[in-house]
VEXVEX-809877 format. One line per 10 residues: number of its first residue (from 0); their letters; for each residue x, y, z of C-alpha. Coordinates in Angstrom, 1 decimal. Example, Ala and Ser with C-alpha at 12.3 -4.5 7.8 and 13.67 -1.06 7.14 Angstrom:
2
0	AS	12.3,-4.5,7.8 | 13.7,-1.1,7.1
This chain:
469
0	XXXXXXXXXX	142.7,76.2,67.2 | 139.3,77.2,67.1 | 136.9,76.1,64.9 | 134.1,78.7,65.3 | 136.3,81.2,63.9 | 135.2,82.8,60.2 | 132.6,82.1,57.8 | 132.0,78.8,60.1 | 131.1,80.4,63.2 | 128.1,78.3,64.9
10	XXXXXXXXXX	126.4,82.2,64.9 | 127.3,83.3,61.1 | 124.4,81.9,59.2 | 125.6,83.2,56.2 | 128.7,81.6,56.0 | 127.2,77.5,57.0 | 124.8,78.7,53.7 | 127.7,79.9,51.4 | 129.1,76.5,52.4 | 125.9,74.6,51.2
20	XXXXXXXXXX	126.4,76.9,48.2 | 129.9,76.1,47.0 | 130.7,73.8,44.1 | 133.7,73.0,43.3 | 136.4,74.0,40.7 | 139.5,72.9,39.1 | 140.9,76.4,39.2 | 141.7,78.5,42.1 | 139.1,80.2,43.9 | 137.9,81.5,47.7
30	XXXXXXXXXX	135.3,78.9,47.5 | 137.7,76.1,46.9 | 140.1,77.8,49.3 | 137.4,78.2,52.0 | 136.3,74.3,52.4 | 140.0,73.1,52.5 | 140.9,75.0,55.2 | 137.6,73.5,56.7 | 139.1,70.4,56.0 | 142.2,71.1,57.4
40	XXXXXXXXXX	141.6,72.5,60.6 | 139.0,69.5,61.0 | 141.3,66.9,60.2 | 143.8,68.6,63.1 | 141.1,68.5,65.7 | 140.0,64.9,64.7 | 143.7,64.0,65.3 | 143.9,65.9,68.7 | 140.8,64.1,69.8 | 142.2,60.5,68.8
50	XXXXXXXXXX	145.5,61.2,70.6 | 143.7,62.2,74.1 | 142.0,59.1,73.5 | 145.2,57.3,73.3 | 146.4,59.0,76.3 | 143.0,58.6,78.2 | 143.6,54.7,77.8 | 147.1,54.6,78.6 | 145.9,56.6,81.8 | 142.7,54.1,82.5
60	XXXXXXXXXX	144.5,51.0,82.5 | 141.8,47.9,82.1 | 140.5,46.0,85.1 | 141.8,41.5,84.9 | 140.8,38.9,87.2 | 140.5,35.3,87.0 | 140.2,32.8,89.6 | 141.4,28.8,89.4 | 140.6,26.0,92.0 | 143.1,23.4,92.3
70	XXXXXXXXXX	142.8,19.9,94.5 | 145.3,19.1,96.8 | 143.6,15.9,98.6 | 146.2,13.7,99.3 | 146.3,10.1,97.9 | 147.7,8.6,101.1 | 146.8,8.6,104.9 | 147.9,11.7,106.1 | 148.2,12.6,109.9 | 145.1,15.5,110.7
80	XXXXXXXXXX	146.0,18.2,112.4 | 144.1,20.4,115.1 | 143.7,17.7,117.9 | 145.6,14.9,119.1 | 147.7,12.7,117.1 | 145.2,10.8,114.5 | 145.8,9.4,111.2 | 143.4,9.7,108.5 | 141.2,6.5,107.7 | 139.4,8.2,103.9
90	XXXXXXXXXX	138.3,11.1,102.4 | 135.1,12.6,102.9 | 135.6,15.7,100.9 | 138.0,17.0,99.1 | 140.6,19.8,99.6 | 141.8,22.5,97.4 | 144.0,25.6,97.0 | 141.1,28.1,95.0 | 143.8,31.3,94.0 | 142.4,34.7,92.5
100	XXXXXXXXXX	144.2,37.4,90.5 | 143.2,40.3,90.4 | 145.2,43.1,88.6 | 144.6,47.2,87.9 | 147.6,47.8,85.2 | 149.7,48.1,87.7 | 149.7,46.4,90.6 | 148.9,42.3,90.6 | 147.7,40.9,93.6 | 147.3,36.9,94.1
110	XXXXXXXXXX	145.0,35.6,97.1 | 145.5,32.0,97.8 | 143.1,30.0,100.0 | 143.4,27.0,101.0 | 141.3,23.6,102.8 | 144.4,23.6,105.2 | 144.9,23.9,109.0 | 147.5,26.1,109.4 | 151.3,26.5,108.5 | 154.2,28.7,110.2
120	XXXXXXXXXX	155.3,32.3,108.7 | 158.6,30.0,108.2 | 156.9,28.0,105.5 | 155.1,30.7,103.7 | 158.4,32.5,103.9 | 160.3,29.5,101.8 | 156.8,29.2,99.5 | 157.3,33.2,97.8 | 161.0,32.6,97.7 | 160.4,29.6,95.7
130	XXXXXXXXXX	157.7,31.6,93.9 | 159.7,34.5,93.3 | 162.9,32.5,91.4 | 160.4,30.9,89.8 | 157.9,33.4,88.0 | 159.3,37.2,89.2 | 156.7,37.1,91.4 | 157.3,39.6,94.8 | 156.2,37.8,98.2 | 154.3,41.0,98.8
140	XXXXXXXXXX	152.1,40.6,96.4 | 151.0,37.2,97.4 | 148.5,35.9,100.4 | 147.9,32.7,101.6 | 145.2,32.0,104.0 | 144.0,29.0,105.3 | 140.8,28.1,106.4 | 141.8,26.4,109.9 | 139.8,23.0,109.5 | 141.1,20.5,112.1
150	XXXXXXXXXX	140.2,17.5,109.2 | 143.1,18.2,107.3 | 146.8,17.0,106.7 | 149.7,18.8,108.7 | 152.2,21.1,105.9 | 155.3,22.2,107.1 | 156.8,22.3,110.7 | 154.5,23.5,113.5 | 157.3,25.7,114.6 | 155.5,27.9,117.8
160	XXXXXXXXXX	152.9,24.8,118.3 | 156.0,22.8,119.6 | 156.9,25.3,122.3 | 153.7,24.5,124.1 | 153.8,21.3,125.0 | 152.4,21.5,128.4 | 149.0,23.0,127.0 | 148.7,20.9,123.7 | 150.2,17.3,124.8 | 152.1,15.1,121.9
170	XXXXXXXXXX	150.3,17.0,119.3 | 153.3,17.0,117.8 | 154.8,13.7,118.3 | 154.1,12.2,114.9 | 155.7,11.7,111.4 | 155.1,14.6,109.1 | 154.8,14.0,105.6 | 157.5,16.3,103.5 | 156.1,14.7,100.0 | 153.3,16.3,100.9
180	XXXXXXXXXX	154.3,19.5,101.9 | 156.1,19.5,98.6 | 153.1,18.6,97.0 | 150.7,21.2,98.0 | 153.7,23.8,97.2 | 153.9,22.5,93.7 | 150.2,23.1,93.2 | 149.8,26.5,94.6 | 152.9,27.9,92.0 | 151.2,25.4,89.5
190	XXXXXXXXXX	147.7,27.4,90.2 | 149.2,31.1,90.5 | 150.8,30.1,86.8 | 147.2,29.1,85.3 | 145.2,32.0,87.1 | 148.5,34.5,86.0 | 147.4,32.7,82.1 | 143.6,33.3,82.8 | 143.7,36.9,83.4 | 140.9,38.5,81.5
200	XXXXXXXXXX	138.6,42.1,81.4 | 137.0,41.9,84.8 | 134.5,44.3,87.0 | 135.0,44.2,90.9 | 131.8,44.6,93.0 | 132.0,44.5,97.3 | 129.1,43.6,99.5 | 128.8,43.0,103.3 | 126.1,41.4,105.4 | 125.4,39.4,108.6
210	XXXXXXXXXX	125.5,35.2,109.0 | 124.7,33.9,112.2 | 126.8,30.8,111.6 | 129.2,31.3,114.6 | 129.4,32.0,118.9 | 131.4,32.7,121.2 | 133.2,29.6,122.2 | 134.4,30.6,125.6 | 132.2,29.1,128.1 | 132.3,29.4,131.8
220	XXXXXXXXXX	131.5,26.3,133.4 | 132.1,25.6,137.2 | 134.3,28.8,137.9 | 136.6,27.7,134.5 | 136.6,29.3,130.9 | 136.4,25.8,129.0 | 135.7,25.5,124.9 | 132.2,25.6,124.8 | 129.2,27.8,124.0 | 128.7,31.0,125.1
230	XXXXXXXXXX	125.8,32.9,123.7 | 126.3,36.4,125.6 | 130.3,36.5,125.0 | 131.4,38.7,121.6 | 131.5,37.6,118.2 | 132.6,39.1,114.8 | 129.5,37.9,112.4 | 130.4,40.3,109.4 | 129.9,38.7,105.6 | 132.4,40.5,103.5
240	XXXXXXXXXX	132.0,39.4,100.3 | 134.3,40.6,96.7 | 132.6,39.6,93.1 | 134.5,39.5,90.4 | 132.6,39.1,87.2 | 133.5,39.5,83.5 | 131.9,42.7,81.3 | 129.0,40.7,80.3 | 128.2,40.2,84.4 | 128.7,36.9,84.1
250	XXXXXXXXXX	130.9,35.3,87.2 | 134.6,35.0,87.5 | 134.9,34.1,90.9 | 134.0,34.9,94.9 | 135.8,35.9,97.7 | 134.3,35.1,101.0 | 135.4,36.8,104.3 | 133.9,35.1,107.3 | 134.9,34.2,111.1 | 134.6,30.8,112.0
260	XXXXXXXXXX	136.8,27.8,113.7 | 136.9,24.7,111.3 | 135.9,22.3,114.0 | 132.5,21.5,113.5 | 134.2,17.6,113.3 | 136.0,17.0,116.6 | 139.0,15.0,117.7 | 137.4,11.6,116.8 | 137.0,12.1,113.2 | 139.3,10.5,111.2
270	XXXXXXXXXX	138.0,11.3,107.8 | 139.9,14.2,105.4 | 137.5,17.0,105.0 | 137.2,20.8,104.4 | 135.2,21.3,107.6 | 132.8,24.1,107.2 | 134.6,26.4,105.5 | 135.1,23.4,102.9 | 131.6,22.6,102.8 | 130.1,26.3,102.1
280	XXXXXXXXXX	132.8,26.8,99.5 | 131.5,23.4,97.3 | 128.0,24.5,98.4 | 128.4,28.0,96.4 | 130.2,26.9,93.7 | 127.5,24.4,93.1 | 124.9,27.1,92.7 | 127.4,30.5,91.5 | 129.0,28.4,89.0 | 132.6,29.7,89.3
290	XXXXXXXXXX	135.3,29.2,92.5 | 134.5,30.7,96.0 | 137.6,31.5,98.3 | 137.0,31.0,101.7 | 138.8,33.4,103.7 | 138.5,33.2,107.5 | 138.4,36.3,109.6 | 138.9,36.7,113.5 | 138.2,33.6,114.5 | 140.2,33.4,117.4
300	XXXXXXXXXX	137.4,33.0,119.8 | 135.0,31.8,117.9 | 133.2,28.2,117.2 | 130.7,26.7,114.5 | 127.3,26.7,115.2 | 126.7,23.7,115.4 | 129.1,21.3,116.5 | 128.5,17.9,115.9 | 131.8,15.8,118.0 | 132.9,13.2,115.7
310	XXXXXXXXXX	130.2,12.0,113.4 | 130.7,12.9,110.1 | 127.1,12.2,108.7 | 125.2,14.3,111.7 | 122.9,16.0,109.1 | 123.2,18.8,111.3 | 126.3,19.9,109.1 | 123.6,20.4,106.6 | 122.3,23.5,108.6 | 125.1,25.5,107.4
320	XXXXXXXXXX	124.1,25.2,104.0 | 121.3,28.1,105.1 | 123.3,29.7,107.9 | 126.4,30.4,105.9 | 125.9,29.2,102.1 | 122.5,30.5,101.7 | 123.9,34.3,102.8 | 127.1,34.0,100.7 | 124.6,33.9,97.5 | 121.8,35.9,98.8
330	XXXXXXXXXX	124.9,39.0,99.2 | 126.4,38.0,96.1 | 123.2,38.4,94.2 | 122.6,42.1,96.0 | 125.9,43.3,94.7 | 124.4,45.4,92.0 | 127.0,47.8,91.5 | 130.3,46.6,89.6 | 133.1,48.6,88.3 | 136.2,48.6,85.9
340	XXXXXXXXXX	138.0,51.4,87.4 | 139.7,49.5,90.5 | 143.2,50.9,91.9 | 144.8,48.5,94.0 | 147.4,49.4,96.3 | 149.4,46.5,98.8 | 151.3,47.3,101.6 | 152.7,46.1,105.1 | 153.7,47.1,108.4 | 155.3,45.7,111.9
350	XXXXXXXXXX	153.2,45.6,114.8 | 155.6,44.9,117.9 | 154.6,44.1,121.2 | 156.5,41.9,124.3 | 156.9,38.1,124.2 | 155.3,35.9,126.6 | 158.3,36.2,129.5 | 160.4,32.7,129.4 | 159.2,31.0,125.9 | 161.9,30.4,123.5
360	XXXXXXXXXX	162.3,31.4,120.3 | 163.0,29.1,117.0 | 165.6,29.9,114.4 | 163.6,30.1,111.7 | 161.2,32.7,113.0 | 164.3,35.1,114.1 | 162.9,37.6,111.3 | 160.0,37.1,113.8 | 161.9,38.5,116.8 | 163.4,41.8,118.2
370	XXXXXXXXXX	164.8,42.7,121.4 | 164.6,45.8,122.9 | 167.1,46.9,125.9 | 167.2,42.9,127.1 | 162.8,42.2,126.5 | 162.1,39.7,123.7 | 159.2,41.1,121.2 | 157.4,39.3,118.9 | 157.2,41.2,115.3 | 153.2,41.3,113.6
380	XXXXXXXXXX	153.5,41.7,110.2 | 150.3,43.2,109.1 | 149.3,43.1,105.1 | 146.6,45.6,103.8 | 145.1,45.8,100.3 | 143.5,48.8,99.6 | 140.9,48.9,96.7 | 140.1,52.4,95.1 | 139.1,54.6,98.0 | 136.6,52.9,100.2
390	XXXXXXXXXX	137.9,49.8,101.0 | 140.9,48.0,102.8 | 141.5,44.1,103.2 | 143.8,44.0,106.5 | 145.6,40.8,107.2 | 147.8,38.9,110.1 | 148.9,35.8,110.9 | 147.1,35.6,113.6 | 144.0,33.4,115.6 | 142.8,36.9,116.2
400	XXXXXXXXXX	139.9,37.4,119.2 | 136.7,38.7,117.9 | 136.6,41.8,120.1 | 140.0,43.0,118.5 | 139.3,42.9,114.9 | 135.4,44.6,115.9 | 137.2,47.3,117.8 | 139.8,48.1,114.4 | 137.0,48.4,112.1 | 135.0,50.4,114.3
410	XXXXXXXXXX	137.7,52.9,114.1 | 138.8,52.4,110.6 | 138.5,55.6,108.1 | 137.0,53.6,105.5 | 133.9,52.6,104.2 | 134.3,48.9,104.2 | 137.1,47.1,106.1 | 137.9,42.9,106.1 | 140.0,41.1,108.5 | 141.5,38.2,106.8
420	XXXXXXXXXX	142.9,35.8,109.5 | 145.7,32.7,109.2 | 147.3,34.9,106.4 | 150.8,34.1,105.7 | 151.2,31.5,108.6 | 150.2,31.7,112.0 | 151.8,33.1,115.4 | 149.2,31.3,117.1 | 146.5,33.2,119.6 | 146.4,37.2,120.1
430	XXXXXXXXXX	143.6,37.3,123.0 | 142.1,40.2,124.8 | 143.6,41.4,128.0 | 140.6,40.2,129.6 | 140.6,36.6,128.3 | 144.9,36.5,129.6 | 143.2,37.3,133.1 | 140.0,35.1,132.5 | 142.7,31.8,131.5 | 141.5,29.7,129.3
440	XXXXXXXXXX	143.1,27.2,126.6 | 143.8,30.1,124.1 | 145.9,32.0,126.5 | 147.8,29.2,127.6 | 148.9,28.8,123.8 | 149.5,32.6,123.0 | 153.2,33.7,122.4 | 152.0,37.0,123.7 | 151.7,39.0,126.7 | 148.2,40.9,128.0
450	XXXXXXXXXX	149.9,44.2,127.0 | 149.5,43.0,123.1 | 145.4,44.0,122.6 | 146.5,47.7,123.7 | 149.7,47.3,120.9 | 148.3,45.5,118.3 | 145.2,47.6,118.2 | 147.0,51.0,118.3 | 149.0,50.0,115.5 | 146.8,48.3,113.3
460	XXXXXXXXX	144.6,51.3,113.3 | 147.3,54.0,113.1 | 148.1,52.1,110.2 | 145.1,52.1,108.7 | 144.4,55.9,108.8 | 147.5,56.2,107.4 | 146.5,54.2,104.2 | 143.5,56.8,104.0 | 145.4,60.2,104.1
């Protein structure tokens, strides 16, 4: 069809004035005949237009978020994990799960967060199995990270902890509390429900800056690595930082990326709290107005800076309001550009590489194991999230060195790239070969072997050029 065809071609001027010209008749006539085929052949293009429309939209599927923060303090003294058996004597702050949605049409993804030490890949396992009977849900499209503070109640068995007895003591020699564990299960399905309810139109924005809130925390002191300080040794201090906002601009929720241990408190404390990644996260939602998630990154290697030993009210802790708060809204606020058009796409792969020669294996992390002509590997899974083309969220359960996750995003394809640590449980430490041959307490509490920086690098970034192609 072609509208500029006849007497209505853009170019005939005599034919747009015969049409000013025409009036109309009850009999028949080529005037009369002449505007209804106008009307005709309009009324078919205005119909083709409409339908591409309707295809255009099916094609362009709209952008949802929504983000929900749900406490999980518990009402009874719970034993604190991170150091030495201690029970907790009150709360100082509280804890939460904070959960985002985020989904493209196709594809939604659920990050969960949480004021939590760490739990086994055994226990997250259980969690989306649970999950999926209950709501359809797939355990790939689900994360949980926690934020690793040492002030906060053991959930679910320790699993690889327990095989090291000779590095971390009777760590383990206590009564765990399965009410709990229960508890804080309940409440993340409870908070994927509400956040699955409180999808609505979103834009997605990405920023990434620098916080000098963390150090190296392997410190040579008379000939020994020791926890510590050590200003000269490597440290990941990368803000990544995703926005999601509504179409008015107005905030749905944060997710915050950053590398730190949660052990500004030490072994002495005995008071339930969110340790720094706790603290930040209240003291941005206090000033944004909407949740934060607080997603650690490598943070193997890595302490706060400060520490401040056992005293809950050192004001120091304070500092971090301006070292790691004040840079989380300061980025936040610099994320000018926002967009509707997001693709998300989740995947996974298995990163093998030896087991530490003589440590035993549990039961319940068998889907953990593979052995290859009589050697005993240790199977990575590694979770990416790729949003539109410039951007990938990578994730392990790992304590992940620094140096590692610096060295995979300086050879990643794409524009931006986050490491989210603790992610789906934790196989403990994955050090450098240097720090196996340095010693130290991290190697002494890895699974793995000094052969699994060369693996685990390779593959995590053949996996990620793969993503890009």
């Amino acid at each position: 069809m072609n509208l500029e065809e006849g007497p209505f071609n853009r170019n005939n001027r005599s034919g747009w004035k015969h049409l000013h010209s025409i009036r109309f008749h009850f009999s028949g006539c080529p005037e009369r005949y002449c505007i209804m085929k106008f009307i005709s052949r309009a009324f078919v293009f205005l119909s083709a237009v409409l339908a591409s429309c309707v295809v255009y939209a099916a094609e362009q599927p709209e952008f949802r978020a929504a983000c929900v923060k749900i406490d999980i303090t518990p009402d009874t003294p719970q034993w604190l994990q991170g150091y030495a058996p201690r029970q907790s004597e009150g709360i100082h702050d509280r804890l939460y799960h904070r959960i985002a949605a985020m989904d493209d049409g196709a594809t939604t993804f659920y990050m969960v967060a949480s004021d939590l030490c760490v739990i086994s890949p055994a226990f997250y396992d259980d969690f989306t199995k649970r999950l999926e009977k209950e709501t359809g849900i797939s355990p790939k499209n689900v994360w949980w990270s926690t934020s690793h503070t040492h002030s906060g109640p053991h959930v679910g068995n320790q699993d690889l902890g327990a095989l090291f007895a000779a590095s971390l003591g009777d760590r383990f020699s206590i009564t765990l509390d399965a009410n709990y564990w229960t508890f804080v299960v309940d409440k993340i399905i409870a908070g994927i429900k509400e956040v699955q309810s409180k999808l609505e139109p979103a834009r997605l924005g990405i920023g990434v800056g620098t916080a000098k809130a963390n150090i190296n925390r392997r410190e040579l002191r008379n000939g020994k690595i020791v926890l510590g300080e050590n200003p000269g040794g490597p440290v990941d201090r990368q803000l990544g930082l995703i926005r999601l906002e509504r179409q008015d601009g107005s905030l749905i929720g944060l997710i915050a990326n950053y590398a730190i241990h949660g052990t500004c408190l030490h072994g002495g404390n005995k008071q339930i709290s969110g340790d720094v990644p706790g603290w930040v996260a209240t003291y941005v939602e206090e000033r944004a107005g909407a949740p934060m998630l607080f997603v650690n990154g490598a943070e193997g290697n890595v302490a706060p800076l400060p520490t401040v030993g056992n005293d809950i009210n050192d004001p120091r802790i304070k500092s971090f309001e301006q070292t790691l708060g004040q840079p989380i809204l300061q980025l936040n606020k610099s994320i000018s550009e926002t967009t509707d058009k997001v693709k998300l796409a989740i995947g996974r792969t298995i990163v093998e590489t030896p087991r530490r020669e003589g440590l035993p294996w549990l039961e319940e992390l068998a889907a953990y194991n593979n052995t290859i002509d009589g050697t005993h590997h240790v199977r990575i899974p590694v979770f990416s999230l790729k949003i539109n083309d410039d951007t990938v969220v990578w994730a392990a359960p790992l304590e992940l060195f620094s140096e590692i996750a610096l060295n995979v995003r300086a050879a990643s394809p794409f524009k931006t790239t986050l490491y989210f640590g603790l992610t789906n449980g934790s196989l403990m430490y994955l050090p450098t070969k240097a720090a196996f041959a340095e010693g130290g307490y991290e190697p002494s509490v890895s699974p793995f072997t000094p052969r699994a920086e060369e693996d685990f690098f390779g593959g995590v970034s053949q996996y990620l050029k793969s993503l890009k192609q």
